[in-house]
C-alpha angles and dihedrals in degrees: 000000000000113000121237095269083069096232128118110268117287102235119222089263089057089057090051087222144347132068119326116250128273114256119266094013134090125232139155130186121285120229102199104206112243095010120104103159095084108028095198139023124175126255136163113267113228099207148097100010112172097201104051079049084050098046098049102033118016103170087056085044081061099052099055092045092049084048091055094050095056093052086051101035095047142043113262105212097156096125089211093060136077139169110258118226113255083251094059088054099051090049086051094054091035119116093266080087083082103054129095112209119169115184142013119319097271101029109048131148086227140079122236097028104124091108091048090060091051095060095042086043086053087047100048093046096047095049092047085054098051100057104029097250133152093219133019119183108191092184099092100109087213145352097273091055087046088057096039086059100056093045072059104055097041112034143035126225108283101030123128121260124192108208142152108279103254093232088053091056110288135131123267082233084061095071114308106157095219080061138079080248091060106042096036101041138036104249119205112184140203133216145207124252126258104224096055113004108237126108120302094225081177092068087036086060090045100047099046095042076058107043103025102216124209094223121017109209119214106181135082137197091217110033119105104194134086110280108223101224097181090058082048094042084058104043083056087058110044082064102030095247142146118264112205124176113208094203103170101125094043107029093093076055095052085045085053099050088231090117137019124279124242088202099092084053118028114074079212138037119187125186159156119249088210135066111056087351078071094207137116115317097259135096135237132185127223119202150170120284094246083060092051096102096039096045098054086038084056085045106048127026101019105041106021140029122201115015115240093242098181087056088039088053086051100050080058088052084045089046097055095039080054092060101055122106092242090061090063087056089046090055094050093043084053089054100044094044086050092058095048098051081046084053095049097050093056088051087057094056101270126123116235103221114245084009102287137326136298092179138030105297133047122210108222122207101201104184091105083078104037083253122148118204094235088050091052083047095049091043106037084052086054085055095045094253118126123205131126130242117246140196107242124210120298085003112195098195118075122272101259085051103049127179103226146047134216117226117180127189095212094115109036086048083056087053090053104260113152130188096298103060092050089072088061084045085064100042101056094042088054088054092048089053110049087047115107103221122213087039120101096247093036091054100041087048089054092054095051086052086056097054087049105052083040087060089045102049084053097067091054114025145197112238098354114238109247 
């Protein structure tokens, strides 16, 4: 029986000690503030309850439950995306939504605050801990503002910035002229190269020994290889500048030890806690000690107001379940799913952009098979299968028609698929592809892609029904 939050049970593990809760009802450990010599103590947990949703506002009530029933009825294949734990969840619908809290713990423009402090204190701590750096700061709201802050805290309007072209695989926060990053700053950008598809750090070296940025960004949104942070840590030297990694997309990787940290090289680290990280969508920058000022000053009080402390809370929860060893099974699992899939879809006449995945996600150029990137999308939705179309390098077709689409592994890792069933995966995307919807047989194809990710899905499900 599933309790009132609407969320599956929260074991005894998830709670990290204590009794497991009653059933039925929904409970978490207690810290009391000043009081060590019982660590918990049980109290109701006045958070997520379905019914009183239901009750006062029942159209809302649907949303979230048909919401639920796509996550659990489809394959989720947005790389950018994961399936939170049912902890993170009760910490996000838990009372901290209600308290204002600008500033720092310590140091706040607001009264009562004193429990507050403790949860952004634990989370802090714990995410310095996890990936080894001298200052951590949870309050960015995303990964733009993430990125918005440390633009802020390292550069002035008009400086030069060096940064991934966006239709090479960047972020619109690394110099799109339609973003803050654009219009404020002078964007340079690198490219891959053509042969092979990875970074030229050879132009990288060039352009920023000729334009002297202020920050130089390592990091994409839509690059599947190893980024090679000390190339990039020298090349920021040799012109003073600022190296900055943008890891949104791989930082739940480098918590995972499934890839290698950027931490040891980069002065500032900027990411999501969400995607593989598998926490609360929000973003948070780590930094050397010698940032740390400037970074919290960029944060709170220029580019935010009022920390979300109920996400804050949730980004801790994400930061211990991190930690854990199984994590470190889950990150691997993410990597070697995403190259399977990579793999399958090469056997079913795709071309794997760069040759495969070192990482979560796998960009797939698919005019091998007279495919564009907005068609798959459109077909592969009709097929319950979610993904997003992408521009690939060097992409003839016009931005709006790309020729690709990016597939990640992050969620149906998190529902338990291993290598096997992405060839299945594969399988059944490639289905979905090459079907030409609003025909009879296309769309009876399509139908029949949809049964059988729907029985598939059923052997390993999103958010398990009690």
């Amino acid at each position: 029986m599933a309790p009132k939050c609407g969320v599956a049970p929260i074991t005894e593990a998830q709670l990290g000690g204590g009794r497991s809760p009653e059933r039925g009802r929904c409970t978490v450990p207690f810290i009391a503030v000043g009081e060590h010599s019982e660590r918990f103590s049980e109290k109701t947990f006045w958070g997520p309850d379905f019914d009183a949703l239901r009750r006062e506002d029942p159209e809302i009530a649907g949303v979230v439950i048909d919401e639920l029933e796509r996550l659990r009825g489809g394959l989720q294949l947005i790389a950018s995306e994961n399936l939170t734990s049912p902890a993170v969840l009760a910490a996000l619908g838990s009372t901290l939504s209600n308290k204002y809290a600008e500033g720092y713990p310590g140091r706040r423009y607001y009264g009562g605050c004193q429990v507050v402090d403790v949860a952004e204190e634990i989370g802090n701590a714990r995410t310095k801990e996890l990936f080894g750096a001298e200052h951590a700061n949870l309050q960015p709201h995303s990964g733009a503002s993430a990125n918005l802050a440390a633009y802020a805290a390292f550069a002035q309007p008009g400086d030069t910035v060096l940064a991934m072209d966006l239709k090479q695989g960047g972020h619109l926060t690394h110099g799109s002229k339609v973003n803050f990053s654009g219009q404020w700053f002078r964007p340079v950008s690198y490219t891959v190269r053509e042969d092979n598809e990875l970074i030229d750090y050879d132009q990288v070296r060039d352009l920023a020994r000729e334009h002297q940025p202020k920050i130089v960004i390592a990091g994409a949104t839509a690059y599947p290889r190893l980024i090679d942070f000390k190339a990039f840590r020298e090349i920021a030297d040799e012109v003073g500048a600022i190296l900055m990694v943008d890891a949104a997309h791989f930082i739940g990787l480098v918590a995972g030890k499934a890839i290698p940290s950027p931490v040891p090289y980069a002065d500032v680290v900027t990411a999501t806690t969400h995607k593989v990280l598998r926490g609360p969508r929000g973003g948070m920058i780590l930094c050397r000690a010698e940032h740390a000022k400037a970074i919290d000053k960029a944060v709170f009080p220029f580019s935010q107001g009022g920390p979300l402390m109920h996400a804050v809370a949730a980004k801790a929860v994400a930061m211990r379940e991190a930690a854990q060893p199984a994590y470190q099974a889950y990150a691997a699992q993410v990597v070697a799913n995403a190259r399977a899939l990579a793999k399958g879809l090469e056997a079913e006449g795709m071309r794997a952009v760069s040759g495969g995945t070192d990482t979560h996600l796998a960009l797939i150029d698919l005019r091998p098979v007279d495919v564009t990137g907005g068609q798959a999308e459109s077909r592969c939705d009709a097929a319950r299968i979610t993904l997003n179309k992408n521009a690939i390098p060097y992409d003839p077709a016009p931005p709006m028609k790309p020729s690709g689409v990016r597939v990640g592994s992050p969620s149906v890792t998190t529902q338990g698929m291993v290598d096997a069933d992405m060839a299945e995966v594969a399988t059944l995307l490639a289905r979905a592809v090459k079907a030409e919807q609003g025909t009879l047989a296309g769309d009876a194809e399509l139908a029949a892609v949809a049964d059988a990710v729907s029985a598939l899905v059923a052997r390993a499900p999103a958010y398990p029904r009690g």
